[in-house]
VOFI-11166 format. One record per residue: residue number from 0; residue in one letter; chain; y, z, x of N, C-alpha, C, O in turn. Coordinates in nm, 2 decimals. Atoms other than C-alpha are relative to their C-alpha. Last residue first. Layout:
BEGIN
<NUM "a" "A" <Y Z X> <Y Z X> <Y Z X> <Y Z X>> ...
end
This chain:
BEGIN
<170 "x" "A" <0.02 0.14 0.11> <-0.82 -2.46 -0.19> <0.14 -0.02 0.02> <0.21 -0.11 -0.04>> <169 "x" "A" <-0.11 0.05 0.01> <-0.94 -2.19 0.09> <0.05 -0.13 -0.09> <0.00 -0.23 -0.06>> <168 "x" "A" <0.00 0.14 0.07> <-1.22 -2.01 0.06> <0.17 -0.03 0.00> <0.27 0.03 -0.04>> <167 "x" "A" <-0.16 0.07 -0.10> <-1.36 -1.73 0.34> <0.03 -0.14 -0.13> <-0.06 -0.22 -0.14>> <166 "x" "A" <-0.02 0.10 0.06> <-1.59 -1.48 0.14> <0.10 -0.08 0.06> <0.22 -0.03 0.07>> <165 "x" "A" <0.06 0.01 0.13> <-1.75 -1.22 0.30> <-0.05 -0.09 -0.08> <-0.16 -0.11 -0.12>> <164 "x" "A" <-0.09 0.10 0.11> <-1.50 -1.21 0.61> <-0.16 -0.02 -0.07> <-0.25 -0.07 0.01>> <163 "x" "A" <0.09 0.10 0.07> <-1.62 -0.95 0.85> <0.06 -0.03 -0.11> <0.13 0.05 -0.18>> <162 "x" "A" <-0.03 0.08 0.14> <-1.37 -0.72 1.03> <-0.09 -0.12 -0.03> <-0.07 -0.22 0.04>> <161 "x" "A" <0.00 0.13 0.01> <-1.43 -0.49 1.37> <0.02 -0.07 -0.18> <0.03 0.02 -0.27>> <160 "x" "A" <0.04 0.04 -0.10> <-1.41 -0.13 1.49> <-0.01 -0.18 -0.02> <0.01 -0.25 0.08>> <159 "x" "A" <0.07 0.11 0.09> <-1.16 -0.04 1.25> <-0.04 -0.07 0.18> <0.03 -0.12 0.27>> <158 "x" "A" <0.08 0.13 -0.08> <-1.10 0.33 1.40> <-0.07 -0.11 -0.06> <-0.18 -0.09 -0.11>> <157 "x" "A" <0.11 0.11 0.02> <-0.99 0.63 1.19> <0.05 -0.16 0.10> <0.16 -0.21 0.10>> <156 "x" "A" <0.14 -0.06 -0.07> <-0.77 0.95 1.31> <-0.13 -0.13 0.02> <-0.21 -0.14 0.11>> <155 "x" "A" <-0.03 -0.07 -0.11> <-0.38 0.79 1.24> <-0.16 0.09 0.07> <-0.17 0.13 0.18>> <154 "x" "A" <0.04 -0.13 0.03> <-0.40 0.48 1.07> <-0.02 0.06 0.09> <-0.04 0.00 0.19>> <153 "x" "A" <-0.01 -0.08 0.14> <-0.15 0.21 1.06> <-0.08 0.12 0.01> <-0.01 0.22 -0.02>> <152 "x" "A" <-0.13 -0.08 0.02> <-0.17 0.11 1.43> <0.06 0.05 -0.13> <0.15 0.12 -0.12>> <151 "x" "A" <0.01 -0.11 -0.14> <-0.54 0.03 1.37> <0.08 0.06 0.05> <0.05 0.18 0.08>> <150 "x" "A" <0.08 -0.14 0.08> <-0.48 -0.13 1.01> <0.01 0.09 0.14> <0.08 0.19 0.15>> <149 "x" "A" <-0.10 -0.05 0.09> <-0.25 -0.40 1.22> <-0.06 0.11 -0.06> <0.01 0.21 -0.04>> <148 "x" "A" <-0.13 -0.06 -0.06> <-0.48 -0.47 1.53> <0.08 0.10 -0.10> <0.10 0.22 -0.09>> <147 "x" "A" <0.03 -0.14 -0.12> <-0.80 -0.50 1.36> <0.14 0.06 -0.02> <0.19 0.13 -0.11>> <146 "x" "A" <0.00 -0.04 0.20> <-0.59 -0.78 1.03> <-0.07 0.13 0.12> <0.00 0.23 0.11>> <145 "x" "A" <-0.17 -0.09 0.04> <-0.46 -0.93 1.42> <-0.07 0.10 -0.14> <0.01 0.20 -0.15>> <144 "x" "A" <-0.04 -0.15 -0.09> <-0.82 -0.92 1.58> <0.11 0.07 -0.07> <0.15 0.19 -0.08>> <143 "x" "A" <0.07 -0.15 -0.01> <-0.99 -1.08 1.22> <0.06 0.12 0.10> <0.07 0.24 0.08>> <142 "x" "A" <-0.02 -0.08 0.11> <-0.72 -1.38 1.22> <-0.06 0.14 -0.03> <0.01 0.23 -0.07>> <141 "x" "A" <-0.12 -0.09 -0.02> <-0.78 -1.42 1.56> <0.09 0.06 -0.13> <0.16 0.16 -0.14>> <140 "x" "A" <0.05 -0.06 -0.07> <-1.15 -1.53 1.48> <0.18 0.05 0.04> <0.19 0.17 0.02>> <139 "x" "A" <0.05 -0.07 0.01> <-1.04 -1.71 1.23> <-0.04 0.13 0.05> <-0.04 0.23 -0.02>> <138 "x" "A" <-0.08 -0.01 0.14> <-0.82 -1.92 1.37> <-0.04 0.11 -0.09> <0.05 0.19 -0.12>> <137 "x" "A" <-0.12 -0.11 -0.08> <-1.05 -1.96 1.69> <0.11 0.10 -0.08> <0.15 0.22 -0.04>> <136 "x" "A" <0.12 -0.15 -0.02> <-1.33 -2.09 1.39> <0.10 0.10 0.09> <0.12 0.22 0.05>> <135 "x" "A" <0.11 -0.01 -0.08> <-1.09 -2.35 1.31> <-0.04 0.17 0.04> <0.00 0.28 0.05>> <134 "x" "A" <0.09 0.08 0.00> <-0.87 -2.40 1.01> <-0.09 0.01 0.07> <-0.20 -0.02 0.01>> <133 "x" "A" <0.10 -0.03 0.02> <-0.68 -2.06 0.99> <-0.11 -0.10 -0.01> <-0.22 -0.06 -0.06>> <132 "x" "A" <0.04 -0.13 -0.08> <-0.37 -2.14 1.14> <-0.15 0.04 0.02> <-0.20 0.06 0.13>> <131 "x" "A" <0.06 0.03 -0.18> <-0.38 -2.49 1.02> <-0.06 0.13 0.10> <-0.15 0.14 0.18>> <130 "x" "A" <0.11 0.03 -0.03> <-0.38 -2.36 0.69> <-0.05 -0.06 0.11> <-0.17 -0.06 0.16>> <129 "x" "A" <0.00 0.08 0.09> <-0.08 -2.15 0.71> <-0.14 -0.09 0.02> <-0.20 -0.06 0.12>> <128 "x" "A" <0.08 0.08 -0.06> <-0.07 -1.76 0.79> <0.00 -0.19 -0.07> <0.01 -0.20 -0.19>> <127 "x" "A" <-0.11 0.07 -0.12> <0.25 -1.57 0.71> <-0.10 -0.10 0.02> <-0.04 -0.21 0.03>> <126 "x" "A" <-0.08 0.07 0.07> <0.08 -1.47 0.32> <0.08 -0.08 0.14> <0.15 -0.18 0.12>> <125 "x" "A" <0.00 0.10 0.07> <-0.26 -1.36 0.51> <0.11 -0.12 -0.08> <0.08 -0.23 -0.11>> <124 "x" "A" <0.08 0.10 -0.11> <-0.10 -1.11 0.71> <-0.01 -0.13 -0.05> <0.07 -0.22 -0.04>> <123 "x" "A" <-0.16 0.11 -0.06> <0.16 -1.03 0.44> <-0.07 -0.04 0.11> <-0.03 -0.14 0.17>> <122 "x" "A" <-0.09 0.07 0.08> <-0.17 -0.92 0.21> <0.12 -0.10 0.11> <0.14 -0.22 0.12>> <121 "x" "A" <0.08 0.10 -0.03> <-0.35 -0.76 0.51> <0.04 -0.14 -0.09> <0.04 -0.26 -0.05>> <120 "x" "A" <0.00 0.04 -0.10> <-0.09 -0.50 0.49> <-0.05 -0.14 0.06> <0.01 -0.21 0.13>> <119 "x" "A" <-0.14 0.09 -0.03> <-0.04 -0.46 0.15> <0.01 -0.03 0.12> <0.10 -0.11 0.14>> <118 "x" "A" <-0.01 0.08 0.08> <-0.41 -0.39 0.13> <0.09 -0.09 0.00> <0.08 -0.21 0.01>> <117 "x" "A" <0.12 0.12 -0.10> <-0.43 -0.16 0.42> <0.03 -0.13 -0.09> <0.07 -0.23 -0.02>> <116 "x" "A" <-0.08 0.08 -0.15> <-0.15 0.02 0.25> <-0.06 -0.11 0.04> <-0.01 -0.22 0.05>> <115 "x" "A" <-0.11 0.13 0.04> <-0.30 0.01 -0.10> <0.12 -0.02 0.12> <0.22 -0.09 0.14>> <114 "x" "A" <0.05 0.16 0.04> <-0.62 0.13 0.03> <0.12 -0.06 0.01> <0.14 -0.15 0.08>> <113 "x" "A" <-0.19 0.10 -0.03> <-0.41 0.46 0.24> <-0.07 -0.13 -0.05> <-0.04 -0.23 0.02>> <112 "x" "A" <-0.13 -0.12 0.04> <-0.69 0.74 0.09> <0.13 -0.12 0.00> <0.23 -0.13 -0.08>> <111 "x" "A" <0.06 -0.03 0.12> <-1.00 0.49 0.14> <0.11 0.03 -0.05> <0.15 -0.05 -0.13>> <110 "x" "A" <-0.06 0.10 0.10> <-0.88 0.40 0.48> <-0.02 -0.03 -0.11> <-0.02 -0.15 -0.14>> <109 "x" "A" <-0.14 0.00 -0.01> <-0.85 0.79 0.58> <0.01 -0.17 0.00> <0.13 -0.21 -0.01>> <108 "x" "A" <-0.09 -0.08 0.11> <-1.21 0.82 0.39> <0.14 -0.01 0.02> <0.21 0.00 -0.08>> <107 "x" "A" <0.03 0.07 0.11> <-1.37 0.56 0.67> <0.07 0.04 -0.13> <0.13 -0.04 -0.20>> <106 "x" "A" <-0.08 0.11 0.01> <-1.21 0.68 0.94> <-0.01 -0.10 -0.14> <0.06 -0.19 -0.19>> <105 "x" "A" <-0.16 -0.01 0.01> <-1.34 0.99 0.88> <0.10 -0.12 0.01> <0.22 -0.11 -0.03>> <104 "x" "A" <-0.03 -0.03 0.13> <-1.67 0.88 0.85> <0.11 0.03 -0.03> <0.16 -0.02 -0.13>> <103 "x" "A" <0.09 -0.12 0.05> <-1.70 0.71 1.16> <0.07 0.01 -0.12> <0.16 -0.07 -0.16>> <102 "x" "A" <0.07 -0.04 -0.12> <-1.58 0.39 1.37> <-0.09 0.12 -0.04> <-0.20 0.15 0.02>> <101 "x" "A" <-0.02 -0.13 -0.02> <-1.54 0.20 1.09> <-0.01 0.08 0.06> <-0.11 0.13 0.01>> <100 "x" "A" <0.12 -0.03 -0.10> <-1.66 -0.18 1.04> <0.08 0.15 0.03> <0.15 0.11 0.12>> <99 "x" "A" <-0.06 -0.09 -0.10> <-1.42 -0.31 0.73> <-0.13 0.06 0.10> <-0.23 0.07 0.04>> <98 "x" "A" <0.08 -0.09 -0.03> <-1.58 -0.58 0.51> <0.02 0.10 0.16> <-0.03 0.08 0.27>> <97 "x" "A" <0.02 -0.03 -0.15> <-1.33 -0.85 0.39> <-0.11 0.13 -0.03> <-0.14 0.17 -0.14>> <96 "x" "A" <0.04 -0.11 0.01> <-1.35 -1.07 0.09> <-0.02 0.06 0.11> <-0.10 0.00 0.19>> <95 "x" "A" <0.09 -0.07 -0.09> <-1.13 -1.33 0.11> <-0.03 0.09 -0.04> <0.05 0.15 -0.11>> <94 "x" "A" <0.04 -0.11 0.04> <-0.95 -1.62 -0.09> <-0.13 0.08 0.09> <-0.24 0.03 0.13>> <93 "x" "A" <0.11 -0.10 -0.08> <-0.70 -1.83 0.00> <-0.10 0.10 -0.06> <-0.04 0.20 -0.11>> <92 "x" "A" <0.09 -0.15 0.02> <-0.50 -2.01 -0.17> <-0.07 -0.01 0.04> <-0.13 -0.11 0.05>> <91 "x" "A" <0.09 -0.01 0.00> <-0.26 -2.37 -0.09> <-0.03 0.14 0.01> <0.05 0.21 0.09>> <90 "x" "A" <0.01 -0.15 -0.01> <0.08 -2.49 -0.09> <-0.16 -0.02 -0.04> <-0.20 -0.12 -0.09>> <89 "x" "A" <0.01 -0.04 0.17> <0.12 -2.82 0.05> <-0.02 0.13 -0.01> <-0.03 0.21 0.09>> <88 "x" "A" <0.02 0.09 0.12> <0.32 -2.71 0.25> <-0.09 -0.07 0.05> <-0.09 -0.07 0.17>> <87 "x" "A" <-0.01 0.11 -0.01> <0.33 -2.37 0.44> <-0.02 -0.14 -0.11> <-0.06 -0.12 -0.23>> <86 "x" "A" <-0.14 0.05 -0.09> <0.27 -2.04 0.44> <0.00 -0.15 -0.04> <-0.10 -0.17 -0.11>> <85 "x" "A" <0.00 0.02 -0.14> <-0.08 -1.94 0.20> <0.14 -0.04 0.06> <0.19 -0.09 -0.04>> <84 "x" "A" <-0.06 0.16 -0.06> <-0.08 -1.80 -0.10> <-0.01 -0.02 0.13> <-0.02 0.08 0.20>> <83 "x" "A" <-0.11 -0.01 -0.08> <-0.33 -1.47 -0.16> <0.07 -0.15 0.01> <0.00 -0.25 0.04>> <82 "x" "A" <0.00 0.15 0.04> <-0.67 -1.40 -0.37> <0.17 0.01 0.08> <0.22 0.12 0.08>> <81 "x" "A" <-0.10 0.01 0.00> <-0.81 -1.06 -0.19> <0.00 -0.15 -0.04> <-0.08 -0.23 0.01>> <80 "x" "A" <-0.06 0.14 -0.01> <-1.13 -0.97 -0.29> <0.14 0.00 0.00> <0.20 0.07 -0.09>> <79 "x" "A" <-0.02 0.17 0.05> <-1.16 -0.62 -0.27> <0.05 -0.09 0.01> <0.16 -0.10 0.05>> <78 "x" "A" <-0.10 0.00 0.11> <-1.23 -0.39 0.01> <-0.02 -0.11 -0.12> <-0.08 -0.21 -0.11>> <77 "x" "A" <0.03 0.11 0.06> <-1.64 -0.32 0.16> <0.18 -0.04 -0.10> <0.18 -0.03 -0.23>> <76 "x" "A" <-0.12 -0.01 0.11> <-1.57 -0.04 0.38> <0.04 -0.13 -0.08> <0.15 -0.18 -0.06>> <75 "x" "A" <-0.06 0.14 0.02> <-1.87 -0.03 0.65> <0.06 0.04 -0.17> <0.01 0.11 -0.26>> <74 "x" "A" <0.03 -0.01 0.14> <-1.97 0.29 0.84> <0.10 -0.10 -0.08> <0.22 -0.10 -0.06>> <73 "x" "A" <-0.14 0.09 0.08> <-2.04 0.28 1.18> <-0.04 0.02 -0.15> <-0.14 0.05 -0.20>> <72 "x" "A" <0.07 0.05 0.13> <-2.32 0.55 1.30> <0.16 -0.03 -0.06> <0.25 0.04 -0.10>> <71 "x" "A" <-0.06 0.05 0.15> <-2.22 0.70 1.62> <-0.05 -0.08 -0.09> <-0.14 -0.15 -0.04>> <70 "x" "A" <-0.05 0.09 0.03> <-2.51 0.78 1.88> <0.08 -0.04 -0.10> <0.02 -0.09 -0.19>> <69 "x" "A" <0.09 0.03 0.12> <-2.55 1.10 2.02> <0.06 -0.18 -0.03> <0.14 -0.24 0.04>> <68 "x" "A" <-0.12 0.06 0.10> <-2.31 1.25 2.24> <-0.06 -0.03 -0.13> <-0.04 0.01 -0.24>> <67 "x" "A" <-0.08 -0.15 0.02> <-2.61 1.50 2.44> <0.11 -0.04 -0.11> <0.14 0.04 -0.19>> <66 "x" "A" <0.02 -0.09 0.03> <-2.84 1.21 2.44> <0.11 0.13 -0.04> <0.12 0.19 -0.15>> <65 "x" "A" <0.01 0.05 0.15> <-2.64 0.88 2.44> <-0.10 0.15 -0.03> <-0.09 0.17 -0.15>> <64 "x" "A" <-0.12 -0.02 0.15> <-2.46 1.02 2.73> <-0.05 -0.02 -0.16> <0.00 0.03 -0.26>> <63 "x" "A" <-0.01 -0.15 0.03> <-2.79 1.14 2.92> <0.13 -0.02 -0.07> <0.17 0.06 -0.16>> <62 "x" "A" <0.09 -0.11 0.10> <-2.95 0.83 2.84> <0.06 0.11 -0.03> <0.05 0.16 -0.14>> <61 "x" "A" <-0.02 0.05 0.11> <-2.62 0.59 2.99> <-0.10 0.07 -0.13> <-0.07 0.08 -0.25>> <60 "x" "A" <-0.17 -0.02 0.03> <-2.60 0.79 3.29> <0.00 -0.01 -0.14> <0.04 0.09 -0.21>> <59 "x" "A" <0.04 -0.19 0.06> <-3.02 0.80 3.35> <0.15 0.01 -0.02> <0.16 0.13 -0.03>> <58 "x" "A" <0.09 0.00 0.14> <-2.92 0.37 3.33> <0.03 0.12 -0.04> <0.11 0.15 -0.14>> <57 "x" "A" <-0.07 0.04 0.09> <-2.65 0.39 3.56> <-0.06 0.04 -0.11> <-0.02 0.11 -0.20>> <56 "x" "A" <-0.11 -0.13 0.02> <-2.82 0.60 3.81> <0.09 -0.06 -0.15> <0.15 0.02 -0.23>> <55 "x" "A" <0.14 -0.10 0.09> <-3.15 0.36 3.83> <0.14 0.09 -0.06> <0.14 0.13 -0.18>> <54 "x" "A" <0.00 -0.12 -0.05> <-2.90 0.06 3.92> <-0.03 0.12 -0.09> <0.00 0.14 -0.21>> <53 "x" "A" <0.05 -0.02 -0.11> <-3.02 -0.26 3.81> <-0.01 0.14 0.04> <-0.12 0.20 0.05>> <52 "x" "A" <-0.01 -0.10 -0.08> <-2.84 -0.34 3.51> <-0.13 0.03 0.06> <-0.23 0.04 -0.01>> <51 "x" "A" <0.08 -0.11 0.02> <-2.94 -0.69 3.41> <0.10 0.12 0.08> <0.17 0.10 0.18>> <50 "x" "A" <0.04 -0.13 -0.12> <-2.72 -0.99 3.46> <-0.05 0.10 -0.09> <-0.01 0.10 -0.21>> <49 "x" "A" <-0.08 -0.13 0.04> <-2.79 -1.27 3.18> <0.01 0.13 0.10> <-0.09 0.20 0.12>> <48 "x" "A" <0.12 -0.13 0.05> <-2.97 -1.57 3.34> <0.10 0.11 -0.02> <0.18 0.14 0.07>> <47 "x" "A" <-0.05 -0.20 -0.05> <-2.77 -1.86 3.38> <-0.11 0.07 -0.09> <-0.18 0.05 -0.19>> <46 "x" "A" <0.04 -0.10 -0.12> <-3.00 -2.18 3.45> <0.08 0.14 0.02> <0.07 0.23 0.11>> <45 "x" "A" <0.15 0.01 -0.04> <-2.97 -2.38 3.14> <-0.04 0.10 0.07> <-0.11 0.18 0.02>> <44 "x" "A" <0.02 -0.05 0.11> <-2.55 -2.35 3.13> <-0.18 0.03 0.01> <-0.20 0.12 0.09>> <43 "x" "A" <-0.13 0.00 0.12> <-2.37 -2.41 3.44> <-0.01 0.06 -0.09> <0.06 0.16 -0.12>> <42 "x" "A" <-0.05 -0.09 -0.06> <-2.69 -2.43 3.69> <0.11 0.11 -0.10> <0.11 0.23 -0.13>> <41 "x" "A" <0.07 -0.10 0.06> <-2.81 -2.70 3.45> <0.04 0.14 0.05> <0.05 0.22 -0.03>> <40 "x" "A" <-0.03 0.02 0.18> <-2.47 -2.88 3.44> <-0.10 0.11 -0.01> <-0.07 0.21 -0.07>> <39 "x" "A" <-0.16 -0.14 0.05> <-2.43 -2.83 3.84> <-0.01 0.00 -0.17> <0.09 0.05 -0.23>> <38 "x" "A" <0.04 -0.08 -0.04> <-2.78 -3.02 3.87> <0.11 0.13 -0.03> <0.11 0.25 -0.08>> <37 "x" "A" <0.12 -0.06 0.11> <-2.74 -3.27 3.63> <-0.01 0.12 0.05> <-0.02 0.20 -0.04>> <36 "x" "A" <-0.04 -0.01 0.10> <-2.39 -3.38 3.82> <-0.13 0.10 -0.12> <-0.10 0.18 -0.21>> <35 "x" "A" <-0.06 -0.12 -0.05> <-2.61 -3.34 4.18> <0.16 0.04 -0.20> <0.22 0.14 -0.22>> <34 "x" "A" <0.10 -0.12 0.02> <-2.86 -3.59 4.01> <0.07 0.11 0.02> <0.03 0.21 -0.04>> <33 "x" "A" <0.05 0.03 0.14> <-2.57 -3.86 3.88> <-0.09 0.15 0.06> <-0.06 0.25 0.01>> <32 "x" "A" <-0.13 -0.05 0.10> <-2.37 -3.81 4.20> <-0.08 0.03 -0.11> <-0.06 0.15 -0.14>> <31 "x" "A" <-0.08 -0.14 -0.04> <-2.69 -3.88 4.39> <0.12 0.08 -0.04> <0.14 0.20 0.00>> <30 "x" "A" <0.11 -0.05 0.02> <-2.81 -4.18 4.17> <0.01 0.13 0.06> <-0.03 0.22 -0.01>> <29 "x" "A" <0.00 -0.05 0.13> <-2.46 -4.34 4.20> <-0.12 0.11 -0.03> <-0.07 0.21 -0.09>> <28 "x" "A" <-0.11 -0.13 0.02> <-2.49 -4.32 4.60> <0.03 0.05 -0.18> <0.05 0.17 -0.22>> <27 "x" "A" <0.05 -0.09 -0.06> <-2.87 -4.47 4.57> <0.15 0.09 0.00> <0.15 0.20 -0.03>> <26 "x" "A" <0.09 -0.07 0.15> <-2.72 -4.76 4.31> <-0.06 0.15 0.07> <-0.06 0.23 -0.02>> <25 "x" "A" <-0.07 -0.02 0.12> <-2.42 -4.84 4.54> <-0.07 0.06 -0.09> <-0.03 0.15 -0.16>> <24 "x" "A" <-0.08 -0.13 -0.04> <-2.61 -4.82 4.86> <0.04 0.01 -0.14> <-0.04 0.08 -0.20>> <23 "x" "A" <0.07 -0.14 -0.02> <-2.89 -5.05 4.71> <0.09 0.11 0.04> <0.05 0.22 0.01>> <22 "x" "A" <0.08 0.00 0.18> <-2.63 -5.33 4.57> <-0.11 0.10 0.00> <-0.14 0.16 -0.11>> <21 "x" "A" <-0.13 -0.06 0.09> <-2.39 -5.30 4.91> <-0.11 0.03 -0.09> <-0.14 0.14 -0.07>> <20 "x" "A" <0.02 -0.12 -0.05> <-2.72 -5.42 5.17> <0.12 0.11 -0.09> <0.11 0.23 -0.07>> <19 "x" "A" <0.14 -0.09 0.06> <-2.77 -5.74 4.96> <-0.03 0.15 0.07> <-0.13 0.21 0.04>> <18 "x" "A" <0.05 0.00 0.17> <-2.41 -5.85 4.95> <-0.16 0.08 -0.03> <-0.19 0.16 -0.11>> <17 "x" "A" <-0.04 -0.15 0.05> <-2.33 -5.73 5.32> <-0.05 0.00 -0.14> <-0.11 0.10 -0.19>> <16 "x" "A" <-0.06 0.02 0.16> <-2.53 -6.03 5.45> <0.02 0.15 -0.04> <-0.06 0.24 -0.04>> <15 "x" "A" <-0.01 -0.06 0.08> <-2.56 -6.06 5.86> <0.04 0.00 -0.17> <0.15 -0.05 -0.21>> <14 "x" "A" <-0.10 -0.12 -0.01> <-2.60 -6.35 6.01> <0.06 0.09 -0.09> <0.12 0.04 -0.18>> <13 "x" "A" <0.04 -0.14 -0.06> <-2.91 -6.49 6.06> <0.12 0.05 -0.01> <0.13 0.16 0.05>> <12 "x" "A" <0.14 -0.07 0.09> <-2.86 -6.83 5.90> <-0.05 0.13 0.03> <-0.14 0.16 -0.04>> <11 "x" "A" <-0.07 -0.08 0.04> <-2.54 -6.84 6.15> <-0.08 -0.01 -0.17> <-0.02 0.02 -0.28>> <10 "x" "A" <-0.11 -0.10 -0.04> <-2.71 -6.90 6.41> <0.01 0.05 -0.13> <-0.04 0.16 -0.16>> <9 "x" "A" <0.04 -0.11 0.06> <-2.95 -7.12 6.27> <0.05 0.08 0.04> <-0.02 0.18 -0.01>> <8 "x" "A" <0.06 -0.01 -0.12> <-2.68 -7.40 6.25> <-0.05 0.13 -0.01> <0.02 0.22 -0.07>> <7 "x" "A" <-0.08 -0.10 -0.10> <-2.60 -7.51 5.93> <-0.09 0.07 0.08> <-0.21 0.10 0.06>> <6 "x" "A" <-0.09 0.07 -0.05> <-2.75 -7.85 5.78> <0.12 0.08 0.14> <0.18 0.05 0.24>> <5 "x" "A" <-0.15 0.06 0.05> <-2.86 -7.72 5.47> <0.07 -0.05 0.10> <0.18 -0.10 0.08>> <4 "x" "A" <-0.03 0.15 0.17> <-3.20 -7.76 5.56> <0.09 -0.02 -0.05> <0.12 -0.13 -0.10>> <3 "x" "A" <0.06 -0.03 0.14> <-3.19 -7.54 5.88> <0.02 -0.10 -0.09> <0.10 -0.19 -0.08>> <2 "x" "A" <-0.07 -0.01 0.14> <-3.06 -7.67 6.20> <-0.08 0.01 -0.09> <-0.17 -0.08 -0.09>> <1 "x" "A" <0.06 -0.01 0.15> <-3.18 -7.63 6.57> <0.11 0.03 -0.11> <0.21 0.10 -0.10>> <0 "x" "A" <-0.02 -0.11 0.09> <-2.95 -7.71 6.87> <-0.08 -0.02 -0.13> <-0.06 -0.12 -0.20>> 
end
């Protein structure tokens, strides 16, 4: 029987080694997780394309409304600065200047007529809210639908199409 240098029979110098056939699978399966990960990421974000309308009928829909309707023309309602407390402890002020978005002129003069509703309205908004409420951008941003919502069930012909904050400060 032949023997190798260390003494063990060449048998089992030939027999199979899992260690060096594991350390290429392992890096070839990481490396296909890792590309099919890049791939759903760009797909995800990278690779959306904004759908288009397509259909010819929609379009000539969308001309012949904006022809014969016309296009409205918003009309912005600059209130004043509101300085206000805030809920909660520590106590802390707020201060905002809002800019009303209006669906038309008439909405515009019937929140002109009711100011010191809208006013006292947006007032007890602001006074329930506490700084956590309004710390992040979501906070914000639902602070504008509710201060919508509330004028929009207050007035009876005009439309607050949206709310811009001016001045956002809080101390």
């Amino acid at each position: 029987m032949a023997e190798n240098n260390s003494g063990a029979p060449e048998a089992e110098a030939k027999k199979f080694d899992t260690k060096k056939l594991a350390m290429p699978l392992f890096v070839a399966l990481n490396l296909g997780v890792l590309g099919a990960g890049v791939f759903m990421t760009y797909m995800g974000t990278l690779g959306w394309v904004r759908p288009s309308v397509r259909e010819p009928a929609a379009i000539e829909e969308l001309k012949i409304e904006r022809e014969t309707e016309g296009v409205r023309d918003s009309v912005l309602y600059t209130m004043p600065t509101f300085t206000v407390n805030l809920d909660g402890q520590p106590r802390r002020l707020i201060r905002v200047s809002l800019t009303l978005e209006m669906l038309d002129k008439d909405g515009f003069e019937e929140v002109v007529r009711n100011s010191p509703s809208a006013r006292d309205s947006i007032v007890r908004i602001l006074n329930s809210k506490t700084y956590d409420d309004i710390e992040t951008i979501q906070g914000k941003l639902f602070l504008k639908d509710q201060i919508a919502v509330t004028l929009n069930k207050s007035l009876k012909d005009g439309v607050v199409k949206d709310v811009y904050f001016g001045d956002f400060l809080v101390q």
